[in-house]
N, C-alpha and C positions, 0 to 999 in steps of 0.2 A: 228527218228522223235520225238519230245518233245510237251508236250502236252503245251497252254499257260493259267496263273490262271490267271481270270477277276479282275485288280487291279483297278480300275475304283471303284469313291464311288459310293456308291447307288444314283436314283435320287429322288429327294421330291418328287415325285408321289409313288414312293415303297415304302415309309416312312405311306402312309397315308392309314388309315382304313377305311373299308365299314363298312355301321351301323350292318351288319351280324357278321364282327371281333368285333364290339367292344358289342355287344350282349352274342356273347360266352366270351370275358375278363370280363366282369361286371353279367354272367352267369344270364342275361334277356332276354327277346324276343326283336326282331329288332323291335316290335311296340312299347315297353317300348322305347328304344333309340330314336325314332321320338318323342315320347311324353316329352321324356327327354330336345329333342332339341326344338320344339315347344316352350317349356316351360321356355327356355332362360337357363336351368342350363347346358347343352351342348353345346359349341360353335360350330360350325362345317364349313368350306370349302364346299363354292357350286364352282363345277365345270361345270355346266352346267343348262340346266333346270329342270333336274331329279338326277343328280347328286350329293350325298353328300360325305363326304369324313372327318374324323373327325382324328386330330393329335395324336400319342401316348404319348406326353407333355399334352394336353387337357385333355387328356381319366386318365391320368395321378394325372393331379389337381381334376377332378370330385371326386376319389377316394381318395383322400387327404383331400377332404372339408367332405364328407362323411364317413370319419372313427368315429366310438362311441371309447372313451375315457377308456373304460371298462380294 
């Protein structure tokens, strides 16, 4: 019997962070990341009415417009 590997890509759903991943990548509290996104410097995926969901591309540029030059 041969085991089968999952070749199949990931879907855009597995690609996408809860504000708790991207709290611990940006090592802030999930209320900072609401505030972040409140605050329009976060873009974020609503999937619903409670639902937020924020890209690794996004999370990505936040960290790029935010780097000091140092």
């Amino acid at each position: 019997m041969t085991s089968r590997t999952n070749t199949e890509p990931p879907t855009a759903q597995a690609q996408l962070l809860t504000p708790e991943d991207v709290a611990s990548i940006l090592q802030i509290s999930p209320r900072a990341v609401r505030r972040l996104h409140q605050a329009g410097q976060l873009r974020a995926t609503r999937l619903g009415y409670r639902t937020v969901r924020y890209t690794p591309a996004e999370v990505d540029r936040f960290i790029a417009a935010h780097q000091s030059d140092d």
